[in-house]
N, C-alpha and C positions, 0 to 999 in steps of 0.2 A: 681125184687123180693127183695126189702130193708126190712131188717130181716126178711127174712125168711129162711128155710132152704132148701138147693134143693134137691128134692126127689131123696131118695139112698144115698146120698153124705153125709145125717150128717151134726152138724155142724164141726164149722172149729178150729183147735186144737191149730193149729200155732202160732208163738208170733214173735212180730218185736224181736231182740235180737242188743240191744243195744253192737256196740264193744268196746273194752279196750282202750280210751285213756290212755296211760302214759305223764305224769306230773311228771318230774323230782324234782320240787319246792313241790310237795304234801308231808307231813308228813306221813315216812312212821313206821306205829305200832302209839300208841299212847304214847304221851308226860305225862310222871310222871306233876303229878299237886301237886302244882301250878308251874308254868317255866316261865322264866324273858329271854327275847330277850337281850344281853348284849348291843348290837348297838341301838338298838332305847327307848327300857324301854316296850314295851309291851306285857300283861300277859295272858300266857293262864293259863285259869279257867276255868270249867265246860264245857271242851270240845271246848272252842273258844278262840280266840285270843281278848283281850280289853285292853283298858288306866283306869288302877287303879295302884292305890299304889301296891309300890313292897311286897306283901309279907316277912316274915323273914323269912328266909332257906326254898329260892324259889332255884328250880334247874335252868340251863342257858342252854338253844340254842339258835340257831341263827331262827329269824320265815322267814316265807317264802318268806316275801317282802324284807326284808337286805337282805336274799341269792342272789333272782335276781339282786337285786342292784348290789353287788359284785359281782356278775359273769356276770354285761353290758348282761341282756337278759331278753330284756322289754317284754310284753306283750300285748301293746298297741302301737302305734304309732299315733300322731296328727301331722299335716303338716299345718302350717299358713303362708301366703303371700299372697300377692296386695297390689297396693299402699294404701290401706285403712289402711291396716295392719300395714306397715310399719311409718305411717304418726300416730297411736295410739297404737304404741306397748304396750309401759307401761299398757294402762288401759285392754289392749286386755287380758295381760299376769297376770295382777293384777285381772281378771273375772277367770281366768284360774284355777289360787293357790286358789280363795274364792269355787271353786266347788270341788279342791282336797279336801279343808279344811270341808264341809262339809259333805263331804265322806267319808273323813278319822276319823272324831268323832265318828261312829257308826264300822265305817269298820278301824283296822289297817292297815288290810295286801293291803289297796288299797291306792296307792303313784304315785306320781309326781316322776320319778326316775332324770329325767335331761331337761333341757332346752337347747338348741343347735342350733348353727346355723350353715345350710348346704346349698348346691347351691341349692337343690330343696326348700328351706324355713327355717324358725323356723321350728324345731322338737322338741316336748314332746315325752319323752319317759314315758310308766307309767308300776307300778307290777299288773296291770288289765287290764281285755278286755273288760269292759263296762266305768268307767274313758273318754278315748280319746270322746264316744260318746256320754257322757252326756257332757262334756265340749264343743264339737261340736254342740250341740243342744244351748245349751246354750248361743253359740256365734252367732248363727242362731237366733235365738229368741232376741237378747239384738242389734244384727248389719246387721241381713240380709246376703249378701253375698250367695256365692256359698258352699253348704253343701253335702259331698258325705262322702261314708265311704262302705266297701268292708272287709266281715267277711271271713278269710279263713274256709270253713269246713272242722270240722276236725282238726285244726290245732288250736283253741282257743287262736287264734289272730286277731288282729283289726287293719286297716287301715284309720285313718280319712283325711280327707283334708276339710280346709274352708277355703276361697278366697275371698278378696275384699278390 
């Protein structure tokens, strides 16, 4: 019986009901305009965060990608190793910063937080959860390799890993 209504029953009244993630890095109330990021230069205007000239007697906070910065609490995680990786670091990691970089021209708050290396591999840390898997696609697409990546629900984090 697809739409229909079932006799007696009515239809149905119900709604999914979306729960309350909390997001500590969200701005919370809204930011007097125009506001100048003291650490990086960028401005919120009409409601968003962008790269334009500073304003004269722009108010100052900190936006929400410097916050996680300084509080080391990424929101993305990329994981690179194999000997492929390690035999073209440079160019692997110079692919890496050209997709932060055109990311971050439309988007401020999405950044490259750190580049790291640990015994499970390179690690990119980023202030975004789509970031790690556009640059993992990206390295999938430009080198092939082993491509996985695991969204926590719920949790608006990202796990990437690419190997080879």
């Amino acid at each position: 019986m697809t739409g229909q209504n079932i006799p007696g029953l009515g239809t149905r009244r119900d709604r999914t009901v979306q729960e309350y993630q909390h997001d500590t890095y969200k701005q919370k109330g809204k930011l007097k305009e125009p506001t100048v990021c003291p650490q990086c230069g960028a401005v919120f205007h009409k409601g968003r965060w962008t790269w334009e000239a500073r304003p004269a007697q722009a108010h100052e906070a900190v936006c929400p990608a410097c916050h996680r910065i300084n509080d080391k609490y990424p929101k993305g995680m990329l994981t690179l190793k194999g000997p492929y990786f390690a035999a073209n670091r440079a160019e692997i990691l110079n692919l890496a910063r050209n997709e932060e970089a055109k990311e971050k021209k439309e988007h401020p708050l999405v950044r490259i937080m750190a580049i790291e290396e640990r015994h499970e591999g390179t690690v990119i840390t980023t202030t975004d959860d789509h970031l790690p898997h556009r640059i993992g696609e990206a390295l999938h697409h430009a080198y092939d390799g082993e491509f996985t990546f695991h969204h926590d629900e719920g949790e608006q984090f990202i796990r990437v890993n690419w190997t080879r």
